[in-house]
C-alpha positions, 0 to 999 in steps of 0.5 A: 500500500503506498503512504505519503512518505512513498510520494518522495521522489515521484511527480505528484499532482494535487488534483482539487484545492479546497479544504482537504485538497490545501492539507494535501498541498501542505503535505507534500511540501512538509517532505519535500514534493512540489506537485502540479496544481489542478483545479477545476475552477482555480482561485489561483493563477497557479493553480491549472483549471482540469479543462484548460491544461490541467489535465495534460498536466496531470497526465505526466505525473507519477501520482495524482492526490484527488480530492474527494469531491472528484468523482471516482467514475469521471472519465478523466479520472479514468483516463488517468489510471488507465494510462497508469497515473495513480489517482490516490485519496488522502485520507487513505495515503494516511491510513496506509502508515497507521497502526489500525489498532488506534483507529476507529472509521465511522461511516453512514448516510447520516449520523456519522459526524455525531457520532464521530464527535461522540466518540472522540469525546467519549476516549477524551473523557476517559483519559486519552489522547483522541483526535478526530479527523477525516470528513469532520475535523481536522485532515489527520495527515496535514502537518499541523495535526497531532502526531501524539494521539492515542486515538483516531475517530474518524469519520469517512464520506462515501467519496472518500470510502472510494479512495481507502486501501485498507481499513482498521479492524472496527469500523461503524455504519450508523445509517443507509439511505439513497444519497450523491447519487450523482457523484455514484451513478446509481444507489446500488452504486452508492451503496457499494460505495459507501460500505466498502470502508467494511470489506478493506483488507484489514476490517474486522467488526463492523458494528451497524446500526441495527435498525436499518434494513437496508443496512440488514437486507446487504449483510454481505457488504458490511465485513467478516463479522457484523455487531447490530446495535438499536436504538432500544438496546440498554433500555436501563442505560443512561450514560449517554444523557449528559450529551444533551443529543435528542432523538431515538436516534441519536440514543443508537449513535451514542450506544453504537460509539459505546460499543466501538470503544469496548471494540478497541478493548478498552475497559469502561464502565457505564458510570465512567461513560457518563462522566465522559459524556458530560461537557459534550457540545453537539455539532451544529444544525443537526438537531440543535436546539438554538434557543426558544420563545413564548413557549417554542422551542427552535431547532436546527436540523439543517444538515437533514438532505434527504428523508431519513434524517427528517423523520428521525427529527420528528421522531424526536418529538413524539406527543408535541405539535411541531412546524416542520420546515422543508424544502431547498435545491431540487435533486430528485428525492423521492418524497414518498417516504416523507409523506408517509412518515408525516401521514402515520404521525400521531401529535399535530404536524404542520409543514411548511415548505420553501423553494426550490422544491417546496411545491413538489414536497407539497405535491408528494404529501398532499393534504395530510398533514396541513401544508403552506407554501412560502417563499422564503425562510423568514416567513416559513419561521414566523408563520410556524411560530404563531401556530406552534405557540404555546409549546411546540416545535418549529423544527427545521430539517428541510430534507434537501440541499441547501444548494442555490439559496445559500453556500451550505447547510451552515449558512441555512443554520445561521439563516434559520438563526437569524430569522428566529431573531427577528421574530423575537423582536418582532413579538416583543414589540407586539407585546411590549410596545413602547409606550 
């Protein structure tokens, strides 16, 4: 398997220069290599666009370190490596030199960054050195990246999954739902894709969300020997409370993290876990409650692209009215499962979507439950609010990208943030005014 220190003495290209693709250029500079840069749309002037030599550029090198993003079934890609041009992934150049024993990868549809971050602050909390790195995190090969961890969790993309020679011996899935089907061309595809990460040479246990039956229904994709943990499993176990996580599913994630743990043959009690758990900080704008007013409670779940995160956060609320806002840049997802979801929905839902795709939402759910259009964020987040109060939810999990309106799903959190700021304004003064 080639490493990074491999690289040494080859022409090596650097192929994507976003945030993984500048630990890459760091890297090679740290033992000695210049690569080519390429880039299909260069900030640089020193940076070649893939369209306009770049490519040409890249065909002369020995090595070329791809960005994830670059999908492993361009054709570009495959004119590389079919002319012998070693297309190769950071993430694995690093796995390649590790001793596997200390890493844990986590991978999913949704659900890995959490409990990724779980993880990593669980074998804090117990007393050892624990980074965390890959998807989420820091890139574990860049130079400024601890070289003194006990521990690595890291969380791996089904992008990057395509690029890894190898695997620690526990590797977690945590979930499976048709996703970047686009970047894999076709869900089977994905799936493969995404499971690979548990068949490397090297994978031992996978412990697998045990709930899913997709994750179930390919067995013969998740390795050697396979650990189901659920959501209901430990029903007496309580450890996990002080990571403040909402939702059924996030009890499984943090058990699914619990188990990996005692996978690496540590030793830890629950009491002990529950000392560790305490100070955790859950990652933002997935299921995040971001304040609440007049009653209502907000939460950010704007991470939520696709169904299966959606109804998970709604699951989170069994009993309670929520305002479900839904909606964003138009991929093809089938929204059946979402309607169904919020059909078999017990407690008062109303759903409110926005552009783009708001009115095919519309159109799959029907007229169960209630359903309003609106043009934008600010007006879906004051109507839901009058119609939770007193004491509901305005929950959103737009269950689509955020694509087109805003620069990523972070940028929706803080929008959503900044909306339910102005309502409070706007209600105080209502019910204040200045006299």
């Amino acid at each position: 398997m080639t490493g990074w220190e491999d690289l040494r003495g080859n022409r090596v290209g650097v192929w994507g220069l976003g945030r993984e693709g500048q630990a890459n250029l760091r890297k090679l500079r740290s033992i000695g290599v210049e690569p080519v840069l390429v880039d299909d749309r260069p900030a640089d002037e020193n940076v070649l666009a893939t369209s306009d030599g770049g490519l040409d550029a890249l065909m002369k090198c020995d090595v070329v370190v791809k960005t994830p993003g670059i999908s492993h079934y361009r054709s570009d890609v495959t004119h590389l490596t079919n002319d012998g041009v070693a297309v190769l992934g950071g993430l694995g150049l690093w796995l390649a030199e590790q001793d596997l024993t200390r890493v844990v990868c986590v991978t999913g549809t949704k659900g890995k960054s959490t409990t990724t971050s779980v993880l990593g602050h669980l074998l804090t909390g117990l007393g050892y050195r624990c980074e965390v790195g890959g998807n989420i995190g820091t890139s574990p090969w860049d130079p400024g990246a601890s070289s003194t961890a006990d521990y690595w969790a890291i969380e791996v993309s089904s992008y990057q999954a395509t690029d890894l020679p190898c695997a620690p011996p526990v590797v977690a899935v945590t979930s499976l739902h048709p996703d970047h089907l686009d970047w894999h061309g076709g869900v089977e595809r994905y799936y493969r894709d995404k499971l690979s990460v548990c068949t490397r040479p090297g994978a031992e246990l996978t412990v697998a969300n045990g709930d899913s039956d997709l994750l179930r229904d390919r067995r013969e994709l998740l390795g050697p020997r396979v650990e189901w943990v659920g959501a209901d499993d430990a029903p007496d176990a309580d450890w996990m409370v002080p990571l403040g996580l909402l939702g059924q599913h996030n009890r499984r994630n943090a058990l699914i993290a619990g188990r990996c743990i005692r996978a690496l043959g540590l030793t830890a009690t629950e009491h002990a876990l529950r000392d560790a758990a305490v100070g955790y900080q859950p990652l933002p704008s997935r299921l995040t409650t971001i304040g609440s007013h007049g009653g209502v409670m907000f939460v950010d779940d704007s991470l939520s692209t696709n169904v299966l995160p959606t109804l998970a956060a709604l699951d989170a609320f069994p009993g309670r009215r929520v305002a479900l806002i839904v909606g964003g840049y138009d991929r093809g997802i089938d929204y059946a499962p979402l309607a169904a979801g919020l059909a078999a929905r017990a407690a008062a839902t109303l759903v409110l979507t926005v552009p783009e795709n708001g009115p095919r939402i519309h159109a799959a759910i029907g007229d169960k439950p209630d359903v309003v259009d609106y043009a934008d964020l600010d007006a879906a987040v004051t109507a839901g609010f009058r119609w939770a109060r007193p004491d509901g939810v305005v929950l959103l999990s737009p269950a689509a990208p955020s694509f087109g309106q805003f620069r990523d799903y972070r940028d929706r959190g803080d929008a959503f943030a900044r909306a339910v700021a102005s309502l409070r304004s706007l209600f105080q003064l209502i019910l204040d005014p200045v006299k």
